[in-house]
N, CA, C and O atoms as a GROMACS GRO file, in nm:
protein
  600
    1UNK      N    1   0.081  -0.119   0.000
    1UNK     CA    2   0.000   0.000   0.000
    1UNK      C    3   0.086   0.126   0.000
    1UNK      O    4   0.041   0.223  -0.062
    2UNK      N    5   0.190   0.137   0.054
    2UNK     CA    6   0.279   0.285   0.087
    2UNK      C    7   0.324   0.259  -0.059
    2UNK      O    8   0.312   0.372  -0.105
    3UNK      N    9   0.371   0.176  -0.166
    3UNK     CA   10   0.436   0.203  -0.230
    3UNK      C   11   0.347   0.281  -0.361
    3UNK      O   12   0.387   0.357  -0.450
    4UNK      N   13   0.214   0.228  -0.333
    4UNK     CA   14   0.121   0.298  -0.407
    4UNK      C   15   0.120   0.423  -0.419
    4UNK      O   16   0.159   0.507  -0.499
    5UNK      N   17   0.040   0.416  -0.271
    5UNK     CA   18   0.058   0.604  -0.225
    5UNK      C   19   0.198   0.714  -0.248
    5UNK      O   20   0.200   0.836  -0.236
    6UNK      N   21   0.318   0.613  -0.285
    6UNK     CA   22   0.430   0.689  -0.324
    6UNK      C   23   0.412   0.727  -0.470
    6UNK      O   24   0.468   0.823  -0.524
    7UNK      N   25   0.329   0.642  -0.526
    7UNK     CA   26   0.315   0.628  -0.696
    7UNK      C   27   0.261   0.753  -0.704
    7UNK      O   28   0.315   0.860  -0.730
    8UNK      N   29   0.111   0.716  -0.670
    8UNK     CA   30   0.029   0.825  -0.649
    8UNK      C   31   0.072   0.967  -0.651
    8UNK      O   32   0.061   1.055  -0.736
    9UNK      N   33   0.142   0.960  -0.488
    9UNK     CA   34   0.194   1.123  -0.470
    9UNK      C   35   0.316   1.198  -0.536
    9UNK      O   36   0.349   1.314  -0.513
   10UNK      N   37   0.377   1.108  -0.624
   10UNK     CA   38   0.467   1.130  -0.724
   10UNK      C   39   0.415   1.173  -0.860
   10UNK      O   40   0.485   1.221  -0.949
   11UNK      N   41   0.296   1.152  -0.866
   11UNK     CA   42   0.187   1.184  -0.996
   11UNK      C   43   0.274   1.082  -1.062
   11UNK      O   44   0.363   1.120  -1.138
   12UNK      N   45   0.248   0.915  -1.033
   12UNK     CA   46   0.332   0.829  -1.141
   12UNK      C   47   0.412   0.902  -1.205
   12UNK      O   48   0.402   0.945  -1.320
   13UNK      N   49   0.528   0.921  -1.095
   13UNK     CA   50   0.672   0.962  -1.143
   13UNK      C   51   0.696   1.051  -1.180
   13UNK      O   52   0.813   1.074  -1.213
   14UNK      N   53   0.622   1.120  -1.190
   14UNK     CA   54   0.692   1.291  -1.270
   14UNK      C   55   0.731   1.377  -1.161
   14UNK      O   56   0.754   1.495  -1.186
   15UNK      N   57   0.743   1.320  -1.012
   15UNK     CA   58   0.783   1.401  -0.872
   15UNK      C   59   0.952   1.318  -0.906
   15UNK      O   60   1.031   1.340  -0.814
   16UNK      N   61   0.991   1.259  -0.983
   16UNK     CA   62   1.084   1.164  -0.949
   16UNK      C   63   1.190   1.199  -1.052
   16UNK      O   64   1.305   1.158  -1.039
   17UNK      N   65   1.146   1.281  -1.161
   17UNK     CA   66   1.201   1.349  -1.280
   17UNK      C   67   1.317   1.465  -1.198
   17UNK      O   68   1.281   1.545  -1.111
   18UNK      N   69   1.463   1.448  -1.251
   18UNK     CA   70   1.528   1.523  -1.194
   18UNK      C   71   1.523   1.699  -1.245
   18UNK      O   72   1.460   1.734  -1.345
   19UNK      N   73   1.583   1.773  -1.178
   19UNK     CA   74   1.591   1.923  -1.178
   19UNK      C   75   1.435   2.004  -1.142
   19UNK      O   76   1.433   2.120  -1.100
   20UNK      N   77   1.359   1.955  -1.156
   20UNK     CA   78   1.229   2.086  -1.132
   20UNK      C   79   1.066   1.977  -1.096
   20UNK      O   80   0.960   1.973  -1.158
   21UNK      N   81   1.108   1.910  -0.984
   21UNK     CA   82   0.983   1.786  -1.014
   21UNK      C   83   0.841   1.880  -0.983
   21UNK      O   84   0.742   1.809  -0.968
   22UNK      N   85   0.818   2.029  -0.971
   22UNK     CA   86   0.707   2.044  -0.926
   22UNK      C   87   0.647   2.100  -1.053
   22UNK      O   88   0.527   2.079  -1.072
   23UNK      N   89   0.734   2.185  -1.165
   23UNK     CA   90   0.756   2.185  -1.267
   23UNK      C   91   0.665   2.003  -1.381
   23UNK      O   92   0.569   1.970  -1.451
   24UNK      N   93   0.759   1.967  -1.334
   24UNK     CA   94   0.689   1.809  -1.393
   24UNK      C   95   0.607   1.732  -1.378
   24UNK      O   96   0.581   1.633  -1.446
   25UNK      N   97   0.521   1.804  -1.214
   25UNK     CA   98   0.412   1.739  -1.123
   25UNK      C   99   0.308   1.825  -1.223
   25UNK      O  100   0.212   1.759  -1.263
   26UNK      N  101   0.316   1.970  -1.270
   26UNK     CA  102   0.216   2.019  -1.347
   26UNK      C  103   0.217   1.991  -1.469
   26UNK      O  104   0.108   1.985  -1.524
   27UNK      N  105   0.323   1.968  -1.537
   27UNK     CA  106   0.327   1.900  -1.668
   27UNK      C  107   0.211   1.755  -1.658
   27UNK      O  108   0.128   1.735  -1.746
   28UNK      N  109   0.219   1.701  -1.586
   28UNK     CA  110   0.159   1.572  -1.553
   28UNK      C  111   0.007   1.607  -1.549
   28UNK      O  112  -0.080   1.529  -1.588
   29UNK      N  113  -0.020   1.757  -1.488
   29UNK     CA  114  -0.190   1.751  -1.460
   29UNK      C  115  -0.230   1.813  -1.526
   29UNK      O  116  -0.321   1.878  -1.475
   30UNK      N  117  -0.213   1.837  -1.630
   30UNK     CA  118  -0.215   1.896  -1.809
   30UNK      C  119  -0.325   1.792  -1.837
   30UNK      O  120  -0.437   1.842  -1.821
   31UNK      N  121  -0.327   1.677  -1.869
   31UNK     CA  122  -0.372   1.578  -1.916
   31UNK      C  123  -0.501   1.595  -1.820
   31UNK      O  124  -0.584   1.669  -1.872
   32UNK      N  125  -0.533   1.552  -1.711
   32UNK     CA  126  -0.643   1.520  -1.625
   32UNK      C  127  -0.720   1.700  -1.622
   32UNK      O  128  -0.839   1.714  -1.597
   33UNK      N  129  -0.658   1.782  -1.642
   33UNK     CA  130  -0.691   1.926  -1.651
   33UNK      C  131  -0.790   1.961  -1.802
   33UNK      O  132  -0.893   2.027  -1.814
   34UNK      N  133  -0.692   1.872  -1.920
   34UNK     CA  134  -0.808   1.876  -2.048
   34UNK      C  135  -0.947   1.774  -2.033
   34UNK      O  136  -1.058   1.798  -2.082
   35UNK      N  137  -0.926   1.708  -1.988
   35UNK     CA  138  -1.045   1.585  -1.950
   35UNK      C  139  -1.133   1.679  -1.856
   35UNK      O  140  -1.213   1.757  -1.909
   36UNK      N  141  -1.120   1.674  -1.713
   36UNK     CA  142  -1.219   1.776  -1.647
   36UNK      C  143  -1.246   1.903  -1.717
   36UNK      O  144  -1.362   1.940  -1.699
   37UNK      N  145  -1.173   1.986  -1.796
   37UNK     CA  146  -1.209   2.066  -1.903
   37UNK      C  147  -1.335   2.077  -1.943
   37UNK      O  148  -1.415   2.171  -1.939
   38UNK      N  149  -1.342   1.936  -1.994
   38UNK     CA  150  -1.478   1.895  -2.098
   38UNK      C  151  -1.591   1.901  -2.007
   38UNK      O  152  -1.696   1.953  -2.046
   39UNK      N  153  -1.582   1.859  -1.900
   39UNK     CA  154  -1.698   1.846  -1.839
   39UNK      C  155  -1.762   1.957  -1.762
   39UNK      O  156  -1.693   2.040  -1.703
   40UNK      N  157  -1.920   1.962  -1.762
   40UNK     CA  158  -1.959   2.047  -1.708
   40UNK      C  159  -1.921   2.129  -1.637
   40UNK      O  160  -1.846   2.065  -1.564
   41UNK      N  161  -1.917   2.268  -1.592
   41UNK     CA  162  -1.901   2.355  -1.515
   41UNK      C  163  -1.960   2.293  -1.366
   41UNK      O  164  -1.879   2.250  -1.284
   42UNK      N  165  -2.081   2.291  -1.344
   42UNK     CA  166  -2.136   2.229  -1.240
   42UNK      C  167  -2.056   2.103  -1.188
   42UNK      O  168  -2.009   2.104  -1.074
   43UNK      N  169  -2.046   2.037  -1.238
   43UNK     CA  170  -1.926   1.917  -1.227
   43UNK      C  171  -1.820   1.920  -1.161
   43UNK      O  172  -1.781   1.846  -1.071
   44UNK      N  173  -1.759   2.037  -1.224
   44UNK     CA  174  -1.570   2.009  -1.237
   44UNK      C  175  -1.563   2.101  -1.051
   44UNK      O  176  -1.478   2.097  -0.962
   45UNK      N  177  -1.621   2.132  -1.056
   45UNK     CA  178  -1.610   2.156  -0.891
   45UNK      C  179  -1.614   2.070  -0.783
   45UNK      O  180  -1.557   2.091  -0.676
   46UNK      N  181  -1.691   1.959  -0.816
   46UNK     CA  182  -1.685   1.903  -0.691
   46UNK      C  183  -1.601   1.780  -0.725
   46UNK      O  184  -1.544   1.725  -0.630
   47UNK      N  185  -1.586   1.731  -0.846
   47UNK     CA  186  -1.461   1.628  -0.939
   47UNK      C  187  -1.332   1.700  -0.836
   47UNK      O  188  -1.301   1.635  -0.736
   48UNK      N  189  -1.260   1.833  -0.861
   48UNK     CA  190  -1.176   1.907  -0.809
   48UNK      C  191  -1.161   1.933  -0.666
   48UNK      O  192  -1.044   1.946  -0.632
   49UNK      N  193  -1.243   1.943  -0.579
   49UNK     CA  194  -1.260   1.913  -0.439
   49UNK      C  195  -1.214   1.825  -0.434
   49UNK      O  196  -1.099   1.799  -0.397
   50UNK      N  197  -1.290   1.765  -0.469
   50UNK     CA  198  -1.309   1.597  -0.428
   50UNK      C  199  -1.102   1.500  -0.453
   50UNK      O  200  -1.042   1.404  -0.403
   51UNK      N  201  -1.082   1.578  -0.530
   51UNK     CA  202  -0.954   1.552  -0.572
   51UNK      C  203  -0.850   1.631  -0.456
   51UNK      O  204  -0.770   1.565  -0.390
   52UNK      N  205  -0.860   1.735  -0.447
   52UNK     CA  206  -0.770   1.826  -0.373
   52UNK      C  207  -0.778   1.754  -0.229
   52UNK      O  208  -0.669   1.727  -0.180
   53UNK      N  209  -0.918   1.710  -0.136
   53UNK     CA  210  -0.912   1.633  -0.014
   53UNK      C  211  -0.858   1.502  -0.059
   53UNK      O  212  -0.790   1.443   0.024
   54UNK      N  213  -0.875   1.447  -0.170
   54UNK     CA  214  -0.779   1.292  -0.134
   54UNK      C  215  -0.649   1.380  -0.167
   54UNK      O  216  -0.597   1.388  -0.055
   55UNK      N  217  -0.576   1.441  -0.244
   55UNK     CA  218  -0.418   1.488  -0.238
   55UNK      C  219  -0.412   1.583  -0.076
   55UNK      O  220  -0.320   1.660  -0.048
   56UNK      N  221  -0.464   1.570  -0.038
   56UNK     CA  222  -0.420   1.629   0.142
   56UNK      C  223  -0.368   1.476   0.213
   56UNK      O  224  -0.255   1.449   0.254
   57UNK      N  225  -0.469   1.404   0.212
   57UNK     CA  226  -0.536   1.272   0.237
   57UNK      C  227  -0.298   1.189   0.206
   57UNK      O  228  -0.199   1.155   0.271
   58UNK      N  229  -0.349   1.206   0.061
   58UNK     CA  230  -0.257   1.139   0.009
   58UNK      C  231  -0.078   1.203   0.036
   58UNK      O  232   0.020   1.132   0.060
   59UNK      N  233  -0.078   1.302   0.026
   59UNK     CA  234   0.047   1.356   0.056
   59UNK      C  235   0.080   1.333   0.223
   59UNK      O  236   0.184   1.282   0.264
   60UNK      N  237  -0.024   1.379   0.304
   60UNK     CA  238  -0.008   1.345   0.420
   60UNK      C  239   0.067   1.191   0.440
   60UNK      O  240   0.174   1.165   0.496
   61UNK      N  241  -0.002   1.125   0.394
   61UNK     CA  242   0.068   0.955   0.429
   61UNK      C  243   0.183   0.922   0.390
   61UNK      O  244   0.256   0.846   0.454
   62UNK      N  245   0.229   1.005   0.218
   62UNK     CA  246   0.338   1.028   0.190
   62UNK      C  247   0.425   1.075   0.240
   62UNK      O  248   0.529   1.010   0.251
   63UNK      N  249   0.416   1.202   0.289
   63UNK     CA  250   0.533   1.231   0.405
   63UNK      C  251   0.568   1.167   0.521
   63UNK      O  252   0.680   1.138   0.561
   64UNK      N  253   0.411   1.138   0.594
   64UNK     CA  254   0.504   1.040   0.673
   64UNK      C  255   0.560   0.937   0.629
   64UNK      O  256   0.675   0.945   0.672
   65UNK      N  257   0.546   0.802   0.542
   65UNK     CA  258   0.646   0.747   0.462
   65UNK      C  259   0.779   0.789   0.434
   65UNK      O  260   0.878   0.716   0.438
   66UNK      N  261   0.776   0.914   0.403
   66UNK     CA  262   0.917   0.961   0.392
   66UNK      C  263   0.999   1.042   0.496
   66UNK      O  264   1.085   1.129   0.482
   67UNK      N  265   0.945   0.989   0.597
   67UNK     CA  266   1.013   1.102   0.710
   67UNK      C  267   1.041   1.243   0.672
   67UNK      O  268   1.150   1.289   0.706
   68UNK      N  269   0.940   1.333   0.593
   68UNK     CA  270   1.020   1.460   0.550
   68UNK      C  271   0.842   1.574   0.571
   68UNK      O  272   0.737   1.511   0.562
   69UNK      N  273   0.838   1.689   0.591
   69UNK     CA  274   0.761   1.752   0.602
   69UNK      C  275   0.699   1.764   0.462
   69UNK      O  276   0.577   1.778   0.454
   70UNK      N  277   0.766   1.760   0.364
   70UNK     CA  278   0.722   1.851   0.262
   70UNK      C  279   0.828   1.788   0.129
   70UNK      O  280   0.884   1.866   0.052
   71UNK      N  281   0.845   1.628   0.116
   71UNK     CA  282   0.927   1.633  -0.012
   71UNK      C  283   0.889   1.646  -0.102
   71UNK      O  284   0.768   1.646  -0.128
   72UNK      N  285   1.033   1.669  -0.227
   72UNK     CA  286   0.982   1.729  -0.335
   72UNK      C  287   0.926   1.688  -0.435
   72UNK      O  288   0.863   1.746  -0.524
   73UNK      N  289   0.974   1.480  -0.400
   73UNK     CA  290   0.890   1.391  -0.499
   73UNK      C  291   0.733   1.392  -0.488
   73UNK      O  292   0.670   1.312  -0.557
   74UNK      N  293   0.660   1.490  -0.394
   74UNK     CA  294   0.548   1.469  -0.374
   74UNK      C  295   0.501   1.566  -0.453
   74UNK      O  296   0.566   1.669  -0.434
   75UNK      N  297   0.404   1.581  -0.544
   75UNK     CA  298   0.380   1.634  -0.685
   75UNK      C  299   0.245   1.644  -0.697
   75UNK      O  300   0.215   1.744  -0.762
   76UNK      N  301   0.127   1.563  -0.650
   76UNK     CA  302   0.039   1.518  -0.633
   76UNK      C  303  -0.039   1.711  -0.598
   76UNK      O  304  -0.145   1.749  -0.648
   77UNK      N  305   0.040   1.784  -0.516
   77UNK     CA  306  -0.056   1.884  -0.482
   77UNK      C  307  -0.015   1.991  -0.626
   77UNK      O  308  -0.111   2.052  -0.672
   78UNK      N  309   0.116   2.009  -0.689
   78UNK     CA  310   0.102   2.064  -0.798
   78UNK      C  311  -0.021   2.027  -0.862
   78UNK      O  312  -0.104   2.117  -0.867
   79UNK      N  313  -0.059   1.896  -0.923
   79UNK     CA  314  -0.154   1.891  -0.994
   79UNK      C  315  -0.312   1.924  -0.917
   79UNK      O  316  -0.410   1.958  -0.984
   80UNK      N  317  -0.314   1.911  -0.811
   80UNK     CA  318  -0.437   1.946  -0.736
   80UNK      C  319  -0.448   2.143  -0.799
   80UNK      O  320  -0.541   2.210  -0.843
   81UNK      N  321  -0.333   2.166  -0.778
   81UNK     CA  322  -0.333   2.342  -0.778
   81UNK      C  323  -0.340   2.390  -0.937
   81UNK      O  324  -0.396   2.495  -0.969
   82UNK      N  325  -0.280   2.304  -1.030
   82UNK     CA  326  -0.344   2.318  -1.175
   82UNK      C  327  -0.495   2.310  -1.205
   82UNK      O  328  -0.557   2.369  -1.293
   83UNK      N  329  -0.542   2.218  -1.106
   83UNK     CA  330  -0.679   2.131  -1.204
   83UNK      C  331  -0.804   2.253  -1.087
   83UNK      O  332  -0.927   2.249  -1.082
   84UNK      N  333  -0.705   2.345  -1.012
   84UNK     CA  334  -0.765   2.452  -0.946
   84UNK      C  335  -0.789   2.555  -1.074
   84UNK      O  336  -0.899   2.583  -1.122
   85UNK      N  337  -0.684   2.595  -1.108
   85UNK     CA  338  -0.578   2.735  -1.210
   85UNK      C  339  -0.686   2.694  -1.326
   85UNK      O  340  -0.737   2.794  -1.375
   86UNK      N  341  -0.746   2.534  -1.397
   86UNK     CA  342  -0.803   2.551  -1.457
   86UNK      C  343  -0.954   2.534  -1.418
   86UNK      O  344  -1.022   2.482  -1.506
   87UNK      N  345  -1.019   2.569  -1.300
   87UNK     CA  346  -1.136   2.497  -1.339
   87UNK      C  347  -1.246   2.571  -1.395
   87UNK      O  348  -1.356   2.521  -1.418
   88UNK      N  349  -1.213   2.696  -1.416
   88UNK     CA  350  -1.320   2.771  -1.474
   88UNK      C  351  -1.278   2.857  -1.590
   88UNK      O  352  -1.297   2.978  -1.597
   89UNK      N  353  -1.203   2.766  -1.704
   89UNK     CA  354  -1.128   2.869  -1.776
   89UNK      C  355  -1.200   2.759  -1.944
   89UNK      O  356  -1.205   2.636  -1.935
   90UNK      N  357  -1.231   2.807  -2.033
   90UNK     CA  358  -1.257   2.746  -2.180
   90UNK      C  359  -1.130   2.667  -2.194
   90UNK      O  360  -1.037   2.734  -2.147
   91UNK      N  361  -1.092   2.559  -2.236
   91UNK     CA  362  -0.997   2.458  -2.288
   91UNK      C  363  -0.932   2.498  -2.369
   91UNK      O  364  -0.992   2.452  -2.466
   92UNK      N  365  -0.822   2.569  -2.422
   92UNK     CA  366  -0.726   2.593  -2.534
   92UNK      C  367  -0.593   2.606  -2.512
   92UNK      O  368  -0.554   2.659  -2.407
   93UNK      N  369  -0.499   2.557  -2.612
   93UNK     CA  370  -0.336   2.593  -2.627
   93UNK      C  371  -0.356   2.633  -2.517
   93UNK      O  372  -0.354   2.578  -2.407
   94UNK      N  373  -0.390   2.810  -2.576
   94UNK     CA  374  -0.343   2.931  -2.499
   94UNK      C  375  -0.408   2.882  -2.407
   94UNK      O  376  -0.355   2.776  -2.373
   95UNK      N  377  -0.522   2.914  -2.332
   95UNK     CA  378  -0.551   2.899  -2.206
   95UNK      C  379  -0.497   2.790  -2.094
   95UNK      O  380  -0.512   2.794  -1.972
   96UNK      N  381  -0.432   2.695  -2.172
   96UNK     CA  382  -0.379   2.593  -2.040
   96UNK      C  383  -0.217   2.636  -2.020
   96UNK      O  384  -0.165   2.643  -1.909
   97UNK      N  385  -0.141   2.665  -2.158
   97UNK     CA  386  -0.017   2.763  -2.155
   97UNK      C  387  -0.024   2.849  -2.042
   97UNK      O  388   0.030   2.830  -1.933
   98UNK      N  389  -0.107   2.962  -2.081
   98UNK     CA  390  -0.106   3.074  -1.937
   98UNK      C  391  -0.134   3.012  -1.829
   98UNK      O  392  -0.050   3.030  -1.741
   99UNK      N  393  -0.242   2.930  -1.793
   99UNK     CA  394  -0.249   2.873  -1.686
   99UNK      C  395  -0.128   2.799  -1.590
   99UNK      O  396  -0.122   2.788  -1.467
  100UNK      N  397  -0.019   2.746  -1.713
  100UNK     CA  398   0.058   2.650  -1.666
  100UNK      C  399   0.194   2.735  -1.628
  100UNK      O  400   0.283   2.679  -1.565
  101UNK      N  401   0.204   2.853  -1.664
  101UNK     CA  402   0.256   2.991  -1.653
  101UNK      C  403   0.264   3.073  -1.515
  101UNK      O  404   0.355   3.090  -1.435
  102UNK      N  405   0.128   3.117  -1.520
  102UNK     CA  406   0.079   3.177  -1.416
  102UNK      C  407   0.072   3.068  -1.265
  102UNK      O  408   0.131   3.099  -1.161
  103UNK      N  409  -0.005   2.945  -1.278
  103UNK     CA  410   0.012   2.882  -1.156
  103UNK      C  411   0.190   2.882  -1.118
  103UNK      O  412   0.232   2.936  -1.016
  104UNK      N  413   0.283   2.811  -1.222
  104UNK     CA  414   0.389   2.770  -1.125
  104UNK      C  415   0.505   2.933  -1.126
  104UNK      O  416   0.621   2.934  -1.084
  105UNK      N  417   0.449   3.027  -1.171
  105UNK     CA  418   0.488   3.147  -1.138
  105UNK      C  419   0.477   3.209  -1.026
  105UNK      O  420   0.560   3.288  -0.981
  106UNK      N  421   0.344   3.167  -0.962
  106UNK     CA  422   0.268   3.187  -0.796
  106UNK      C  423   0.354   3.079  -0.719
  106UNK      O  424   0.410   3.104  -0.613
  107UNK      N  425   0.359   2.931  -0.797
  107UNK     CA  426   0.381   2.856  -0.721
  107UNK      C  427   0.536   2.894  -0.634
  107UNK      O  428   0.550   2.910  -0.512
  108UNK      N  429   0.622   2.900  -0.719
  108UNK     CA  430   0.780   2.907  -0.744
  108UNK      C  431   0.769   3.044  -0.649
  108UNK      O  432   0.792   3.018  -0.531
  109UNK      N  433   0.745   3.159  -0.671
  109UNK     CA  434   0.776   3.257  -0.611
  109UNK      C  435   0.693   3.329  -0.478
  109UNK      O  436   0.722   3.426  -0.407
  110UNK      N  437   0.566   3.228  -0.478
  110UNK     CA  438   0.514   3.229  -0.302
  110UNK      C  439   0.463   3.366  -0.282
  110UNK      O  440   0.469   3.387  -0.160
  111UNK      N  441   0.422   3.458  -0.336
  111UNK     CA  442   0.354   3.570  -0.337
  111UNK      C  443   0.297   3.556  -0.146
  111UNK      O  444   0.308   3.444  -0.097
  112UNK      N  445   0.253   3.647  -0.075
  112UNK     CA  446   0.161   3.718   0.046
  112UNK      C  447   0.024   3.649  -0.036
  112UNK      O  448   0.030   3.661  -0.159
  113UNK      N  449  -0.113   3.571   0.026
  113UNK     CA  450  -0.038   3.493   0.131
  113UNK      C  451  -0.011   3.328   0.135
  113UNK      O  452  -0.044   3.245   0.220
  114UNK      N  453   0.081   3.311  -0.020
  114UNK     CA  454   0.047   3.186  -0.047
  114UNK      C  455   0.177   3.146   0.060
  114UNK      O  456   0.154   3.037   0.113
  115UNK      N  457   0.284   3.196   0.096
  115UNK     CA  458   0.431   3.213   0.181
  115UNK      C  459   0.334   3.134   0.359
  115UNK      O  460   0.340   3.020   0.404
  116UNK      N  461   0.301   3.187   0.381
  116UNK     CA  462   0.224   3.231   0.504
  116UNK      C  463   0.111   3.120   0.538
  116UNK      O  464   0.078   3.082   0.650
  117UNK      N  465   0.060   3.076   0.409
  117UNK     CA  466  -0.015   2.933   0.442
  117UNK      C  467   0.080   2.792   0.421
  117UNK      O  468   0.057   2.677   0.456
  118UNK      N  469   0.198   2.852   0.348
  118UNK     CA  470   0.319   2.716   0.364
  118UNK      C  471   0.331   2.712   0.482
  118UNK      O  472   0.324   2.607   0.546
  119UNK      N  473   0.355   2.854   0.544
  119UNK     CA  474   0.451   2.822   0.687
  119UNK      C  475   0.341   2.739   0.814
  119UNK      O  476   0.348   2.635   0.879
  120UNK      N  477   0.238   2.855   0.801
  120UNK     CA  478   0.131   2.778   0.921
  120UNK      C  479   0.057   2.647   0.930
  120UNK      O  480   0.022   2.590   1.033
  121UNK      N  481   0.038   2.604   0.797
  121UNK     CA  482  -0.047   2.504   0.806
  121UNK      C  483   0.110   2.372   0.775
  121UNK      O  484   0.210   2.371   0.704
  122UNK      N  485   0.047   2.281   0.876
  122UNK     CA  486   0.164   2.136   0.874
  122UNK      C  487   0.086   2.006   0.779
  122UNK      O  488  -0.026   2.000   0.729
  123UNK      N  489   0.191   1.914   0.780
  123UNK     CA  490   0.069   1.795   0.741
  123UNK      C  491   0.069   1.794   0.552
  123UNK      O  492   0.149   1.844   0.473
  124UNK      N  493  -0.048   1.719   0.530
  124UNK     CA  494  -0.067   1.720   0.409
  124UNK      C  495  -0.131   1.816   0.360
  124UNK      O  496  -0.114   1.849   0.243
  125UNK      N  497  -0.223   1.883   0.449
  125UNK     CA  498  -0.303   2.026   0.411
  125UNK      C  499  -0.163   2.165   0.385
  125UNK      O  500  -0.141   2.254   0.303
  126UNK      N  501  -0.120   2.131   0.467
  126UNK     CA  502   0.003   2.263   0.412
  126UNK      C  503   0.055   2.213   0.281
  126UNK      O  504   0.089   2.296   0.196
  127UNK      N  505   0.063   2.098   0.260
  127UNK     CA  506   0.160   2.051   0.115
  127UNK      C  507   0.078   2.115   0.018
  127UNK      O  508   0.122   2.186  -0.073
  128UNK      N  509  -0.069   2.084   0.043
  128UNK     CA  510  -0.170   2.109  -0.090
  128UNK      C  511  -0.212   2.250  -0.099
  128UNK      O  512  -0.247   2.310  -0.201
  129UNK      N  513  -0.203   2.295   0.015
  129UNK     CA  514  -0.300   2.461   0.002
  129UNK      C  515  -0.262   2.533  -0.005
  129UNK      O  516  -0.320   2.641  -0.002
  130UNK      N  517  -0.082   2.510  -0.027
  130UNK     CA  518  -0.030   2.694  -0.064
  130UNK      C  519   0.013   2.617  -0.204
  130UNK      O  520   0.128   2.650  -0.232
  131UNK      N  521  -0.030   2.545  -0.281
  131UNK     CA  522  -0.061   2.499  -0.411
  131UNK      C  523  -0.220   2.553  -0.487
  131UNK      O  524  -0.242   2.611  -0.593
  132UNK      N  525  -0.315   2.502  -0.374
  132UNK     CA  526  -0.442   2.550  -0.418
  132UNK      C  527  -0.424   2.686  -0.438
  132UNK      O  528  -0.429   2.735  -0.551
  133UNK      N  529  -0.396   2.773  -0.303
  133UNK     CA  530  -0.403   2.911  -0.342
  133UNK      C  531  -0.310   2.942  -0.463
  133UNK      O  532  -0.368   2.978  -0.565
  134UNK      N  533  -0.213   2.936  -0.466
  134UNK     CA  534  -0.144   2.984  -0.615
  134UNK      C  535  -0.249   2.886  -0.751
  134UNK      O  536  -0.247   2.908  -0.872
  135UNK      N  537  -0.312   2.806  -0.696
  135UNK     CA  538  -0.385   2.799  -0.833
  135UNK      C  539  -0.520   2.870  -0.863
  135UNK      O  540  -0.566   2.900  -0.973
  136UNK      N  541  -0.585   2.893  -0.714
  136UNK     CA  542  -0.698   3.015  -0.730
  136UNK      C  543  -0.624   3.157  -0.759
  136UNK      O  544  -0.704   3.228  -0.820
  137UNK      N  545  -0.529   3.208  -0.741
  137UNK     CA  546  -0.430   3.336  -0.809
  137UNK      C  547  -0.406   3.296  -0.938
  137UNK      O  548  -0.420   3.395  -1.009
  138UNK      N  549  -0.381   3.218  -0.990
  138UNK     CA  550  -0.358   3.156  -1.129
  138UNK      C  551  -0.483   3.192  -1.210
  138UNK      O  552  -0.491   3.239  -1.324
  139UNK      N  553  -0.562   3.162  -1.138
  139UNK     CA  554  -0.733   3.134  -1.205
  139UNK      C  555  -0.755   3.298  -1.214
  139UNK      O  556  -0.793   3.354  -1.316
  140UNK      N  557  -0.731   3.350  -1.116
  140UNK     CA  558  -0.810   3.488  -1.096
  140UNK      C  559  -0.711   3.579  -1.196
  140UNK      O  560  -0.766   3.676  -1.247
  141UNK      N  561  -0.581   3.557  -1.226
  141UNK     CA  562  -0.524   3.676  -1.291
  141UNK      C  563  -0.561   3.590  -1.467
  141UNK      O  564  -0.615   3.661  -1.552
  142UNK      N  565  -0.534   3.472  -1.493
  142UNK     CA  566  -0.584   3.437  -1.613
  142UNK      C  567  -0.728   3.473  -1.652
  142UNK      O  568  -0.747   3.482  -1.773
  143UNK      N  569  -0.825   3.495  -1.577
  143UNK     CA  570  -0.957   3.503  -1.633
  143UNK      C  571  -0.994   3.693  -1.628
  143UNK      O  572  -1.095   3.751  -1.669
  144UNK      N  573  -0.867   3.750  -1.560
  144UNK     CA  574  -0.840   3.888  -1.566
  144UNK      C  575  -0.789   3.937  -1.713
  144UNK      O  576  -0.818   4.040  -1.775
  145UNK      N  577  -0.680   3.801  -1.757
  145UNK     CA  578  -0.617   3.845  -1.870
  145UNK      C  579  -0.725   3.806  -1.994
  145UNK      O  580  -0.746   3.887  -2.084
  146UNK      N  581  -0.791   3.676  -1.991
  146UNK     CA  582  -0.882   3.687  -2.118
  146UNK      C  583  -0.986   3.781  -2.083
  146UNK      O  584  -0.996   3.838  -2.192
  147UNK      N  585  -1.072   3.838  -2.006
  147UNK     CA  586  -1.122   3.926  -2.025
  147UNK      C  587  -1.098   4.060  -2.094
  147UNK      O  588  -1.176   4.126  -2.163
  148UNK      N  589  -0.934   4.089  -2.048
  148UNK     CA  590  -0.877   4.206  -2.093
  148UNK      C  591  -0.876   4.191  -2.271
  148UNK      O  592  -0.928   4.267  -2.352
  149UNK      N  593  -0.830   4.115  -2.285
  149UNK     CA  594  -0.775   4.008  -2.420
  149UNK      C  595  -0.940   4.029  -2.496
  149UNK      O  596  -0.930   4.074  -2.610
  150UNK      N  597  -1.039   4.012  -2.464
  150UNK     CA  598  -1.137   4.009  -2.541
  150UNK      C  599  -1.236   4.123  -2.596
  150UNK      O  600  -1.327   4.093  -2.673
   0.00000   0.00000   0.00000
């Protein structure tokens, strides 16, 4: 079972890809990001919940497995924080490009107060939610820019 949950929280291996695995954890939720895409608006919200509590769920068990607060093979909340960045955006190139832009731009550089929910919250909920928030900042400045754009 742990070796699963390592699979899992590695996003089948792309946490395991050397130089930038969080980088490669969103490359990975590209794919599951065009699929929920398609589906209803009404839908993809609670599909996306529902996803983000098992990657709390799941990273949590992962770390402890790995004796580490926060490793970097754990990837699982990048893609939780993409399939955030997209859930209310039309499906295109461009739109998953910027998305994939803008999230690990928030992600990487921790903006006020995505910094501040790393530090306070422990566990698997800290792994995932200063991911979520840079992917609701993702969402909110992309749907700023196609508006502008249109």
């Amino acid at each position: 079972m742990d070796k699963c949950l390592l699979v899992v929280s590695s996003w089948f291996f792309c946490g395991l890809l050397p130089g930038a695995p969080g980088t490669f954890g969103t490359l990975g939720a590209v794919a599951p990001a065009l699929l929920i895409g398609w589906v209803p608006i009404a839908y993809r919200v609670p599909i996306v919940g529902l996803f983000v509590l098992c990657s709390i769920a799941i990273s949590s068990e992962a770390s402890r497995i790995l004796a580490d607060d926060d490793p970097s093979e754990i990837v699982i909340d990048e893609v939780a924080g993409f399939l955030v960045a997209t859930i209310a955006i039309p499906i295109s190139l461009t739109t998953i490009v910027l998305a994939f832009v803008f999230f690990r731009g928030f992600d990487i550089l921790k903006p006020y107060p995505i910094a501040l929910i790393e530090k306070k919250l422990k566990g698997g909920l800290g792994i995932v939610m200063d991911d979520v928030l840079a992917g609701l900042l993702a969402l909110a400045v992309l749907k700023g820019t196609l508006v502008a754009l249109s």
